[in-house]
NUMAR-92779 format. One record per residue (C-alpha): x, y, z; residue in one letter; residue number from 1. Coordinates in nm, 4 decimals, m for minus. Example, Ala and Ser with C-alpha at 12.3 -4.5 7.8 and 13.67 -1.06 7.14 Angstrom:
BEGIN
xx,yy,zz,code,pos
1.2300,m0.4500,0.7800,A,1 $
1.3670,m0.1060,0.7140,S,2 $
***
This chain:
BEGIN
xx,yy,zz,code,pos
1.5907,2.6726,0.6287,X,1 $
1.2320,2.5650,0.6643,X,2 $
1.1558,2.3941,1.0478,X,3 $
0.9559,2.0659,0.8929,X,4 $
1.3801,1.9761,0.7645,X,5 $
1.4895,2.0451,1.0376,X,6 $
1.2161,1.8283,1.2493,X,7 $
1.3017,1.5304,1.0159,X,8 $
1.6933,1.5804,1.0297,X,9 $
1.7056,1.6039,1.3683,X,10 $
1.4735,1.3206,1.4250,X,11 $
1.7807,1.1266,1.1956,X,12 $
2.0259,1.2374,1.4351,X,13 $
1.8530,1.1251,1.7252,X,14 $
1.7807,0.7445,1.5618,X,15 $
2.1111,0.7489,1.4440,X,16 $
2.2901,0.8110,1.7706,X,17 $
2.0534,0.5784,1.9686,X,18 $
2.1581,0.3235,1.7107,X,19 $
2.5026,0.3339,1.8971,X,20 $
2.3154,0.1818,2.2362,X,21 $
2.1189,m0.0949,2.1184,X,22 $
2.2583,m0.4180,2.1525,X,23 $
2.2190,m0.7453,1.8831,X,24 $
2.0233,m1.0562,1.9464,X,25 $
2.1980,m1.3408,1.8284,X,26 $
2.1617,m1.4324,1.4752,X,27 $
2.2909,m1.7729,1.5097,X,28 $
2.0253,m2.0633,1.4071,X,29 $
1.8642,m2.3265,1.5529,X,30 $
1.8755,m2.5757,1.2489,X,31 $
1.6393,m2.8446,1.4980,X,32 $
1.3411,m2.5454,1.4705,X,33 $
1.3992,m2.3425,1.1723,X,34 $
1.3539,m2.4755,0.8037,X,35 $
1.6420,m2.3946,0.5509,X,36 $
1.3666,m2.4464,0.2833,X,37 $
1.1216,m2.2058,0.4362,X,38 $
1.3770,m1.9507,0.4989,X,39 $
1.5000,m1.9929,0.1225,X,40 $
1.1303,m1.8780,0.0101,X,41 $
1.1245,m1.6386,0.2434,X,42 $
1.4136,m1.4682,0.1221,X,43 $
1.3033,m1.4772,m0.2199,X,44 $
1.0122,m1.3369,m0.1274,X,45 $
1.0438,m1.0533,0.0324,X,46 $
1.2763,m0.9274,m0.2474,X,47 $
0.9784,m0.9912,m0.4529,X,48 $
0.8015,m0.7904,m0.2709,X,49 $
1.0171,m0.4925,m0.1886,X,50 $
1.0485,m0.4779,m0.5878,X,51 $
0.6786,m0.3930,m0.6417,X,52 $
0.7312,m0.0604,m0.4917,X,53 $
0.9649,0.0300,m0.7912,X,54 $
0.7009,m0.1367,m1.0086,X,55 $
0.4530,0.0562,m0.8341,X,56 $
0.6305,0.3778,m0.9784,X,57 $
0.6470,0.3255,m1.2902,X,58 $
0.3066,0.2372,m1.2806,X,59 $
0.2126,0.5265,m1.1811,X,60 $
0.4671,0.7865,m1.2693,X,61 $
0.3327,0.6613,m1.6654,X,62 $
m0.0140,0.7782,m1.5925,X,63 $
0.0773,1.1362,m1.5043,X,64 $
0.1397,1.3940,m1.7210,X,65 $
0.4631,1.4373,m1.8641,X,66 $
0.5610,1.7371,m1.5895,X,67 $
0.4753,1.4934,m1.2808,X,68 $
0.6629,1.1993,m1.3511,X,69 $
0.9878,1.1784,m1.1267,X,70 $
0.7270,1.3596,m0.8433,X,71 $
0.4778,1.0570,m0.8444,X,72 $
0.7765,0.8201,m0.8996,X,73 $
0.9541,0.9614,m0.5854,X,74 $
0.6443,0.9427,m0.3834,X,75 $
0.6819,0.5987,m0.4234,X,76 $
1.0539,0.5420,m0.4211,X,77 $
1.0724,0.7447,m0.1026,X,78 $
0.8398,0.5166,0.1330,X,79 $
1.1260,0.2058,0.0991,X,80 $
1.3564,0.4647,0.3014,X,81 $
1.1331,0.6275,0.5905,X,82 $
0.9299,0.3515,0.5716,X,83 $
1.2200,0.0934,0.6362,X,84 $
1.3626,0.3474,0.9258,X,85 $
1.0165,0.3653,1.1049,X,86 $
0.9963,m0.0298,1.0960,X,87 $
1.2595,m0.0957,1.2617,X,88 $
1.2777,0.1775,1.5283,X,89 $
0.9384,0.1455,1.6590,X,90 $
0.6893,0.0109,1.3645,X,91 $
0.7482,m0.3692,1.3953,X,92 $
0.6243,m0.3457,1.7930,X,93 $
0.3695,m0.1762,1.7396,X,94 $
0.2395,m0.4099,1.4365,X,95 $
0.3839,m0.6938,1.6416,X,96 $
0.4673,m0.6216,1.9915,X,97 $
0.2918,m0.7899,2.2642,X,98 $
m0.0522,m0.7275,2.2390,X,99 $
m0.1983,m0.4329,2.4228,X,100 $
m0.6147,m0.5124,2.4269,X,101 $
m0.5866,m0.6877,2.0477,X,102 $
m0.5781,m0.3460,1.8625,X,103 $
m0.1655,m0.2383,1.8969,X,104 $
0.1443,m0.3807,1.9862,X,105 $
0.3922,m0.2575,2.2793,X,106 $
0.6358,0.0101,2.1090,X,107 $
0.8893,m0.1418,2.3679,X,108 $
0.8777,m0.5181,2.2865,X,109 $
1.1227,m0.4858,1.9579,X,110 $
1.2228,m0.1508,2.0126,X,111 $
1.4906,m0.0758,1.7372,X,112 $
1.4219,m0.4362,1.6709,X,113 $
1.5329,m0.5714,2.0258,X,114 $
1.4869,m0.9362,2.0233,X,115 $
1.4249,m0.9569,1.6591,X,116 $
1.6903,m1.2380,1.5414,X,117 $
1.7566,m1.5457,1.4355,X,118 $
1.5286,m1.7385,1.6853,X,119 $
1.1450,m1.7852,1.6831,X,120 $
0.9198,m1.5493,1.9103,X,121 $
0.6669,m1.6538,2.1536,X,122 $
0.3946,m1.4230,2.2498,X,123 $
0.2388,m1.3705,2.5971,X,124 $
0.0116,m1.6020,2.5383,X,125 $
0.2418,m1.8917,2.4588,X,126 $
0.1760,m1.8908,2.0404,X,127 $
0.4105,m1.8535,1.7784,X,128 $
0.4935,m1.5174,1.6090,X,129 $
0.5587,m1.5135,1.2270,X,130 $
0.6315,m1.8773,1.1486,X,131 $
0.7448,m2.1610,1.3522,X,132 $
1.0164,m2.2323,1.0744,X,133 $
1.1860,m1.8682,1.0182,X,134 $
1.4077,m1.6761,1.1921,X,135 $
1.1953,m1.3639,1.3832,X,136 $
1.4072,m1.1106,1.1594,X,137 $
1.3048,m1.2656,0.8450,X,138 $
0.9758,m1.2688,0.9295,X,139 $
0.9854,m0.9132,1.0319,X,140 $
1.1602,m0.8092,0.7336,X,141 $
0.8462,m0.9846,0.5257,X,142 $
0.6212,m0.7752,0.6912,X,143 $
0.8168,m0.4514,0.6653,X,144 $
0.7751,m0.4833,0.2785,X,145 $
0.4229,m0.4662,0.3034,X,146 $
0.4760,m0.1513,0.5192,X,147 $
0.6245,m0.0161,0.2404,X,148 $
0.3795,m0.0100,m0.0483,X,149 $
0.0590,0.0171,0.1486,X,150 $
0.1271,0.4005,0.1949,X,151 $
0.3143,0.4272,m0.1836,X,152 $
m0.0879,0.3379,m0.3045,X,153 $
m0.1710,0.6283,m0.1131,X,154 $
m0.0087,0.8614,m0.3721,X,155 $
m0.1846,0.7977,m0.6414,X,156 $
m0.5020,0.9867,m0.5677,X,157 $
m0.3369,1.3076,m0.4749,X,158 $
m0.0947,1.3061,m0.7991,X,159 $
0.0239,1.5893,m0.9586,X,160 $
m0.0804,1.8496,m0.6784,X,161 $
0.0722,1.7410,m0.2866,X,162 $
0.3503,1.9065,m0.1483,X,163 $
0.6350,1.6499,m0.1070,X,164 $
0.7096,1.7560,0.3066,X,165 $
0.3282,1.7406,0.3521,X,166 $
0.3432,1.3642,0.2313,X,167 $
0.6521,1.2974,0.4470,X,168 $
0.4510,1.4199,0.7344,X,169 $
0.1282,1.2090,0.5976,X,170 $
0.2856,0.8776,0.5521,X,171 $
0.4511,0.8611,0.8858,X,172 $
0.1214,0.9611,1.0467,X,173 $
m0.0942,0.6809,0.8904,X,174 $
0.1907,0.4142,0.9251,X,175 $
0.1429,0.4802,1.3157,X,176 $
m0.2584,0.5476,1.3337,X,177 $
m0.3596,0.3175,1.0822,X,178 $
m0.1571,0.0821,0.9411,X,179 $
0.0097,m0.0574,1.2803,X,180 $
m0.3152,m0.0932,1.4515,X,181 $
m0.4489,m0.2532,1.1470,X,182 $
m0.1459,m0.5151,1.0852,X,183 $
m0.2000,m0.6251,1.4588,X,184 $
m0.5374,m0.6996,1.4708,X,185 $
m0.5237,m0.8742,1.1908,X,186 $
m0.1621,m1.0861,1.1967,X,187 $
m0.0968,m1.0920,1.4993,X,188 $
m0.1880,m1.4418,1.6742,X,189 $
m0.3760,m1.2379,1.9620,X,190 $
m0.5211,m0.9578,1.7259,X,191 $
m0.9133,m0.8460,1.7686,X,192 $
m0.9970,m0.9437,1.4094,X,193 $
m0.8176,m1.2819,1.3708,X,194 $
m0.9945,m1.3602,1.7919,X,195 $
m1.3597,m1.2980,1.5598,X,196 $
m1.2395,m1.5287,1.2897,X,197 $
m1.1541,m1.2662,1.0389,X,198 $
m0.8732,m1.3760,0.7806,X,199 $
m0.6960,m1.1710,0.5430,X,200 $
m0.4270,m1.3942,0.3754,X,201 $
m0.2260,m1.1257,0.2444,X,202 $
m0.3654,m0.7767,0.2831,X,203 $
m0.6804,m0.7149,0.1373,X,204 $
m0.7764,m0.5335,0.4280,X,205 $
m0.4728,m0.4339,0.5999,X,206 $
m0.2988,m0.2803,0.2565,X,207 $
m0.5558,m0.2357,0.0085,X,208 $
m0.8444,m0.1562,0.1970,X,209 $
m0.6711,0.0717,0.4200,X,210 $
m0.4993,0.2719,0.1424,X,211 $
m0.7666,0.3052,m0.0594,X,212 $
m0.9694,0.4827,0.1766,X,213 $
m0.6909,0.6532,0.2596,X,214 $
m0.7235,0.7369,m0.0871,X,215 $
m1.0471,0.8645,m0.0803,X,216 $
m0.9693,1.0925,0.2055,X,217 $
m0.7033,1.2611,0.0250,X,218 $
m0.8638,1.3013,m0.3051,X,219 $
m1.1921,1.5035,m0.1109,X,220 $
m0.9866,1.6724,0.1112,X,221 $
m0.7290,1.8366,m0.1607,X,222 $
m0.9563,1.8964,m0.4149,X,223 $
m0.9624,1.8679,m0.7828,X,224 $
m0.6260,1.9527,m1.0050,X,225 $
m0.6379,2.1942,m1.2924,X,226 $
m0.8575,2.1442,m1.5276,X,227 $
m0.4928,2.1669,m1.7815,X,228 $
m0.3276,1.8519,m1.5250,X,229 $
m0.6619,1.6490,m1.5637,X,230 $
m0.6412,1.6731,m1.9387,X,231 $
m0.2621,1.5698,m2.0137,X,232 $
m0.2011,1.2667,m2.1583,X,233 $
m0.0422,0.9797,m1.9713,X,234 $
0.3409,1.0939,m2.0200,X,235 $
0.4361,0.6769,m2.1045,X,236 $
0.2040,0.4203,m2.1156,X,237 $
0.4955,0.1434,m2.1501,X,238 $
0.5780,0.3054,m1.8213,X,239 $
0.2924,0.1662,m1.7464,X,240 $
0.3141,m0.1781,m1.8871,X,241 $
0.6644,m0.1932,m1.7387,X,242 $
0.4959,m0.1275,m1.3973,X,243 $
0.2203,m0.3659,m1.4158,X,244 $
0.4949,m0.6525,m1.4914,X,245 $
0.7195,m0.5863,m1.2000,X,246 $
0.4041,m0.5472,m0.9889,X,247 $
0.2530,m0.9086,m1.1287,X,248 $
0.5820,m1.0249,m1.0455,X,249 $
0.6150,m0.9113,m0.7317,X,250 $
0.2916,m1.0363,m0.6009,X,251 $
0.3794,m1.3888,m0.6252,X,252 $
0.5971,m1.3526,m0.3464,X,253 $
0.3092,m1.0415,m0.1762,X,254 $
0.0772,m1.3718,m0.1920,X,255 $
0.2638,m1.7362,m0.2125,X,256 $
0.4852,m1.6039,0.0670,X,257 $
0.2591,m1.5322,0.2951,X,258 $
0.2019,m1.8837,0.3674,X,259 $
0.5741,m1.8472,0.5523,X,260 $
0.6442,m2.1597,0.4120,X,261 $
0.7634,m2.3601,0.1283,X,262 $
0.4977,m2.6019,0.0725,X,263 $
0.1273,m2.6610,m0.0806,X,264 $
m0.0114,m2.3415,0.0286,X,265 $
0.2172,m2.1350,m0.0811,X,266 $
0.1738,m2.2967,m0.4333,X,267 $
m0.1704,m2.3097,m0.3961,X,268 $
m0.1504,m1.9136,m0.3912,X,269 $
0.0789,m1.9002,m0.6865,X,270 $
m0.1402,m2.0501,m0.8877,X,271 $
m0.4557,m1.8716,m0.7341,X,272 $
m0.2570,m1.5071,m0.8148,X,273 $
m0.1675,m1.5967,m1.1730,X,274 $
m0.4703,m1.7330,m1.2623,X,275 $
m0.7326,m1.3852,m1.0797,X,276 $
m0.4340,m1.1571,m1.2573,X,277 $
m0.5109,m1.3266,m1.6332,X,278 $
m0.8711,m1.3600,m1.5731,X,279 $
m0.9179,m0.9879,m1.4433,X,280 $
m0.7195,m0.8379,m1.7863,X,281 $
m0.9115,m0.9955,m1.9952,X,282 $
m1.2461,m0.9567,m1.8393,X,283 $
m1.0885,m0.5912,m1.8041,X,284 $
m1.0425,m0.5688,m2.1822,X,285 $
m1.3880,m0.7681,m2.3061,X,286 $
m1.5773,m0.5255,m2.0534,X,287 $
m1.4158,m0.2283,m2.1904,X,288 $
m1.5213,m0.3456,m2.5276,X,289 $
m1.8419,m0.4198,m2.5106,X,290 $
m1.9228,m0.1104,m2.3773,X,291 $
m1.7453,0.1026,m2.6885,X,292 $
m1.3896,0.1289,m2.6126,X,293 $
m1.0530,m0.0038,m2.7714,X,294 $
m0.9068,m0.2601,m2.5995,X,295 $
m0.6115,m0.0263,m2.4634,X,296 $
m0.3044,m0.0893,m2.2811,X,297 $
m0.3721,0.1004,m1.9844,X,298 $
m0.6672,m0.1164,m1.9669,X,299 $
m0.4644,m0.4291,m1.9755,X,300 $
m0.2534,m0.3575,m1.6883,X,301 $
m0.5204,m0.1849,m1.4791,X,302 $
m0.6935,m0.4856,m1.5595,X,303 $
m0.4390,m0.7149,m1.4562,X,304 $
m0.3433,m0.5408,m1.0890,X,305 $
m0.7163,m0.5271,m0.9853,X,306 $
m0.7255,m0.9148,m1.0294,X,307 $
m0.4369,m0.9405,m0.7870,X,308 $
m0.5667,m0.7035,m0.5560,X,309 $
m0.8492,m0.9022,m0.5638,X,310 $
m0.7255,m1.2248,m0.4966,X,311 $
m0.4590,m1.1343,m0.2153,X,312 $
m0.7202,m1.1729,0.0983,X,313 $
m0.7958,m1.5463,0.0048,X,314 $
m0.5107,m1.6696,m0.2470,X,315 $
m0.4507,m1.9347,0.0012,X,316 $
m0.8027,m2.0455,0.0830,X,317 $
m0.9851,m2.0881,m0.2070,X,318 $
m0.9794,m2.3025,m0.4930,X,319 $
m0.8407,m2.2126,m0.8314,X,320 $
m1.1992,m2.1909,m0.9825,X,321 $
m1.3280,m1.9844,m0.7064,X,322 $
m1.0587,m1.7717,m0.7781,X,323 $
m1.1610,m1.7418,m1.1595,X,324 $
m1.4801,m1.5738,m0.9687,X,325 $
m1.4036,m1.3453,m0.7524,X,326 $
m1.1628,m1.1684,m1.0021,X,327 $
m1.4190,m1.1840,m1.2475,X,328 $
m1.6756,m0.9985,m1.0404,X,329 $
m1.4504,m0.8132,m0.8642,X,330 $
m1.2974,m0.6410,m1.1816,X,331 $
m1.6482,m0.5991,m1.3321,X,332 $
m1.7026,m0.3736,m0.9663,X,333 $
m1.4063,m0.1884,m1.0378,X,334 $
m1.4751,m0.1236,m1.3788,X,335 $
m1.7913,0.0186,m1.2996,X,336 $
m1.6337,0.2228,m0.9996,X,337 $
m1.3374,0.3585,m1.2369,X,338 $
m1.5956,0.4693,m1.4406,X,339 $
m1.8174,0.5894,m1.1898,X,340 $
m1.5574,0.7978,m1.0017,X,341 $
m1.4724,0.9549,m1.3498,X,342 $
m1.8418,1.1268,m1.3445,X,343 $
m1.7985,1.2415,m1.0248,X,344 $
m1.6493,1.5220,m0.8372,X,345 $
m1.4007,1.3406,m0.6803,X,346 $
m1.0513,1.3601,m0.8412,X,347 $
m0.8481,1.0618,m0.7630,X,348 $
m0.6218,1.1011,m0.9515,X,349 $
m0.5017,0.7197,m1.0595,X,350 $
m0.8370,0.5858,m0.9279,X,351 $
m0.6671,0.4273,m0.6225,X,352 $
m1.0219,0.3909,m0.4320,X,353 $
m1.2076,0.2261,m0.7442,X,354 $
m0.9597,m0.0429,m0.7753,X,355 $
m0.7350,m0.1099,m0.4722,X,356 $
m0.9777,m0.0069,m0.2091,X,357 $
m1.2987,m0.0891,m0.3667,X,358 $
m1.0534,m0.4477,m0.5152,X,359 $
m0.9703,m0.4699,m0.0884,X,360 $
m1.3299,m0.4338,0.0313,X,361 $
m1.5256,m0.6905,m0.1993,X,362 $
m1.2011,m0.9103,m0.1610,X,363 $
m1.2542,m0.9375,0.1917,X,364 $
m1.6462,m1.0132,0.1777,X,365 $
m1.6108,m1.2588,m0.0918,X,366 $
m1.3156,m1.4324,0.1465,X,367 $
m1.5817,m1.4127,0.4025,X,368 $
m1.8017,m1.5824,0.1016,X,369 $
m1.5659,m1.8967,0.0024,X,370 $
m1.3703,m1.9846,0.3017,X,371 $
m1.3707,m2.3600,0.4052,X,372 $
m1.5470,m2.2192,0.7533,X,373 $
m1.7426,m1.8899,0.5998,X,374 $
m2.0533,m1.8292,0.4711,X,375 $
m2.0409,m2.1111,0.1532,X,376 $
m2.0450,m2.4055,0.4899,X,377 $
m2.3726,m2.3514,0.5050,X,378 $
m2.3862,m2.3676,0.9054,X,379 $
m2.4491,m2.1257,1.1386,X,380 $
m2.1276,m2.0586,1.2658,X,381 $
m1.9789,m1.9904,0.8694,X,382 $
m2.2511,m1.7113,0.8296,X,383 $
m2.1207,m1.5293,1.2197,X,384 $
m1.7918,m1.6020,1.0478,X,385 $
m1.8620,m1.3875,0.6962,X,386 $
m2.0436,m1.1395,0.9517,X,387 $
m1.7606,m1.0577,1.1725,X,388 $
m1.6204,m1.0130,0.7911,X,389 $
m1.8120,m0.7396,0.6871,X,390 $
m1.7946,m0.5978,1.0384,X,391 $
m1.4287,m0.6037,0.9707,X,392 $
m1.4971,m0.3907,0.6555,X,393 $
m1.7176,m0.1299,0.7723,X,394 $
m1.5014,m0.0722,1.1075,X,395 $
m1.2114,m0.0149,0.8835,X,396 $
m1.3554,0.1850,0.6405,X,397 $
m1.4740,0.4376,0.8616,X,398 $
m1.1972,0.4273,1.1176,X,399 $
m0.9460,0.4795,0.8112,X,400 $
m1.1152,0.7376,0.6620,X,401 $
m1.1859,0.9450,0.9573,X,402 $
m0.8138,0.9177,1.0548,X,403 $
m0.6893,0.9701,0.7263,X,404 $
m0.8995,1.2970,0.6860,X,405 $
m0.8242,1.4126,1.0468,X,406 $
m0.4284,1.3211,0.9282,X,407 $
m0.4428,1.5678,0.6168,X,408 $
m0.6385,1.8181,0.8101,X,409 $
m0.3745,1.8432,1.0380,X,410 $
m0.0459,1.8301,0.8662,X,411 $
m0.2206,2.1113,0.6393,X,412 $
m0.2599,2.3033,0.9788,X,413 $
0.1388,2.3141,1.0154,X,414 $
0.2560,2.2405,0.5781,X,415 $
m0.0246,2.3267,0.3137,X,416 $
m0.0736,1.9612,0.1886,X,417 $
m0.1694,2.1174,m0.1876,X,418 $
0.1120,2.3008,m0.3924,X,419 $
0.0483,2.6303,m0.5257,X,420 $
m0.1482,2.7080,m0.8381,X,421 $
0.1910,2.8036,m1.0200,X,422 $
0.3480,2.5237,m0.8371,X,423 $
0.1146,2.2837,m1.0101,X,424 $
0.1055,2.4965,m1.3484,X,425 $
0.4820,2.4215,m1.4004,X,426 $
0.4591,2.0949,m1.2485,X,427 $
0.6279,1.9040,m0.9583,X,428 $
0.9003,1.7667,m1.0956,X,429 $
1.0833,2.1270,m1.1089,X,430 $
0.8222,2.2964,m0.8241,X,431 $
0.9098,2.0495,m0.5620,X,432 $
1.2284,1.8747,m0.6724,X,433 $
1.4360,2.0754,m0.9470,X,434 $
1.3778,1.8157,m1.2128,X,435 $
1.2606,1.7408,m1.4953,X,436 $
1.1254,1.4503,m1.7416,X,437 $
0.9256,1.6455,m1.9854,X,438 $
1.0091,1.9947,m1.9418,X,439 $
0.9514,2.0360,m2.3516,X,440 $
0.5733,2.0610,m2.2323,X,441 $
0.6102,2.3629,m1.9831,X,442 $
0.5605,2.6687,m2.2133,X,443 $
0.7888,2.9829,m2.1602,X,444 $
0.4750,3.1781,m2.0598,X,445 $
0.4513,2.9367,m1.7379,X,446 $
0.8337,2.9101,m1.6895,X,447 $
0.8305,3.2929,m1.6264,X,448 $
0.4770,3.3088,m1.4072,X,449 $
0.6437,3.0385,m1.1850,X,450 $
1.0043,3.2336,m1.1739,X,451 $
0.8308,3.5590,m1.0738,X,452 $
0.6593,3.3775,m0.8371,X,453 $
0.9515,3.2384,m0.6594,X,454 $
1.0669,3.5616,m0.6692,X,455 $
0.7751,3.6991,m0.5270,X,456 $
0.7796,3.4911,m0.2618,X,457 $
1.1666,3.5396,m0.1619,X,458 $
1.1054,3.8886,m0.1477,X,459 $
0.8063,3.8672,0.0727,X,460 $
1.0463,3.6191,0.3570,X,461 $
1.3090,3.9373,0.3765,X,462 $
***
């Protein structure tokens, strides 16, 4: 029995049983303050949301080779149960508590989400938490979805080789140092970023941004994969398309319900998603061609997500030909950085810094760009207003990565992060889990190496 289980069961127990003294705010709404409408929307979209993190593994769990599928899957799957656990014991406050100096929240104000109902919040400074419209608990439910995926994006640049515990570990140390920090200063009505003017409509900083440095961090830091992982075909690229779908899907309500309302912003960003998502796949595609290649599917729905990551930091903002633009040069960036990182050292895996967090940064300049009161007014106070936006960028680039790296560094310290070389020979699906999707490619010359290893290593614990 290995002490990193036992940390995390006992840490169950301890929830679990303070579950028992927590009393419930009352659920019971005010019909004069909250909107039925708004609350309808807001339903529907945070199931929308919560369903891109399935979407998100298929989409990647098709890329992978055929022995890393249910691994990369589950590294996804996973985050919408310790993520969801963590959110409501402690995360929500600290995304969302009362402000403590604009950069965290107080881990006490909604501790096991204490005074998280039916009713609308106000902060310490007298303004409205969430929307004026929704219950608190709907609001914070929203919010937990994004939670959710931002550290599932992680996973892609580390594929095939991280040792399930040492991801555990990983993910609950950058939803505390990172993400939290990053969620309040940039939602929260009395947050550092939002006080300089900063907007991010829907997480092109706080989620993409932030997870593909993240990204970054993990690919240097555990190194490149066999040279036999790199080469294996995608195990199923309708995974794939299947993926890119749900996740196109999903954003509408990542995006339109963001506005927390049912009305012309949220459609506004509806229309703004759909239309970046279409123009980036087939800018994606004619880019790909003219430079040699087949148009491919994989392109198509690579294509198709950077346009929506893209997009999500001003889908409410800007206009629906603006929006035609910044996909357009945002995908021909990514593109070029997919391609770039390919030439490089740097194995990430799925490319999650060339499109999400390269797709995050840009987003949030060009938002800085097009906003009615950024750089494209013309005035004086527009171009402090795109500053304080790159600002934003830079402070979180190199805040997230340093964190990030410090994060892996660590955990490694107490769990090796990497698996073994045999571990990743055989693949994770049977290394780390006992599975198996396509065990028909594991040759009986590995099966054995990775049995007498096993044994090896049984021996050597006696």
């Amino acid at each position: 029995m290995k002490k990193r289980w036992i940390i995390l069961m006992l840490s169950m127990v301890i929830i679990a049983i303070s579950g028992l003294f927590v009393g419930e705010p009352s659920f019971k709404c005010d019909f004069t303050k909250i909107n039925a409408a708004d609350v309808a929307w807001l339903i529907t979209s945070t199931i929308f949301v919560l369903m891109m993190t399935p979407g998100l593994s298929f989409f990647y769990g098709g890329m992978v080779g055929a022995k890393n599928v249910i691994s990369t899957m589950l590294q996804s799957f996973i985050a919408m149960g310790l993520i969801s656990i963590l959110w409501v014991v402690f995360g929500f406050s600290l995304a969302f508590g009362d402000d403590i100096g604009g950069v965290i929240g107080n881990p006490l104000t909604f501790l096991m989400f204490k005074n998280v109902g039916a009713g609308v919040y106000m902060t310490a400074t007298g303004k409205v938490l969430g929307g004026a419209t929704i219950p608190l608990a709907l609001f914070a439910l929203f919010q937990m979805k994004f939670a959710i995926i931002t550290p599932s994006l992680i996973t892609g640049s580390f594929a095939e080789r991280v040792r399930f515990s040492g991801y555990l570990f990983f993910m609950i140390f950058f939803f505390v140092v990172i993400y939290c920090p990053l969620a309040h200063m940039v939602w929260h009505p009395d947050g550092l970023f939002l006080k300089w003017g900063v907007v991010d409509f829907a997480g092109g900083i706080v989620v993409h941004a932030s997870s593909g440095v993240a990204a970054l961090a993990g690919a240097i830091f555990l190194g490149r994969r066999k040279k036999s992982t790199i080469d294996a075909e995608p195990a199923n690229i309708p995974f794939v398309l299947l993926g890119a779908a749900l996740l196109w899907l999903g954003w509408f309500g990542f995006n339109a319900g963001s506005s927390l309302h049912a009305d012309g912003t949220a459609v506004k960003a509806f229309l703004n998603t759909n239309t970046a998502s279409a123009t980036a796949m087939m800018t994606w595609i004619f880019f790909d061609c003219l430079r040699g290649r087949k148009p491919s599917a994989m392109g198509a729905a690579v294509g198709c997500v950077v346009g929506l990551v893209a997009i999500t930091p001003s889908a409410g903002y800007v206009t629906v030909g603006q929006s035609i633009f910044i996909s357009f040069v945002i995908t021909i960036i990514c593109n070029i950085a997919v391609y770039w990182r390919s030439h490089s050292r740097i194995d990430d895996a799925l490319d999650v810094f060339p499109t999400h967090g390269t797709g995050g940064i840009f987003g949030t300049v060009l938002t800085g760009i097009f906003i009615q009161g950024g750089l494209i007014s013309g005035t004086w106070a527009g171009f402090i207003v795109f500053l304080y936006h790159i600002l934003a960028v830079v402070i979180v680039f190199v805040y997230t990565f340093g964190m990030s790296y410090f994060g892996y560094w660590l955990i490694d310290k107490m769990i090796p992060m990497r698996v073994s070389s045999q571990s990743e020979e055989i693949g994770l699906d049977l290394s780390q889990h006992d599975e198996h999707y396509g065990l028909a490619h594991v040759g009986e010359r590995e099966l054995a190496e990775y049995e007498e290893h096993i044994k090896t290593k049984n021996e050597n614990r006696q």
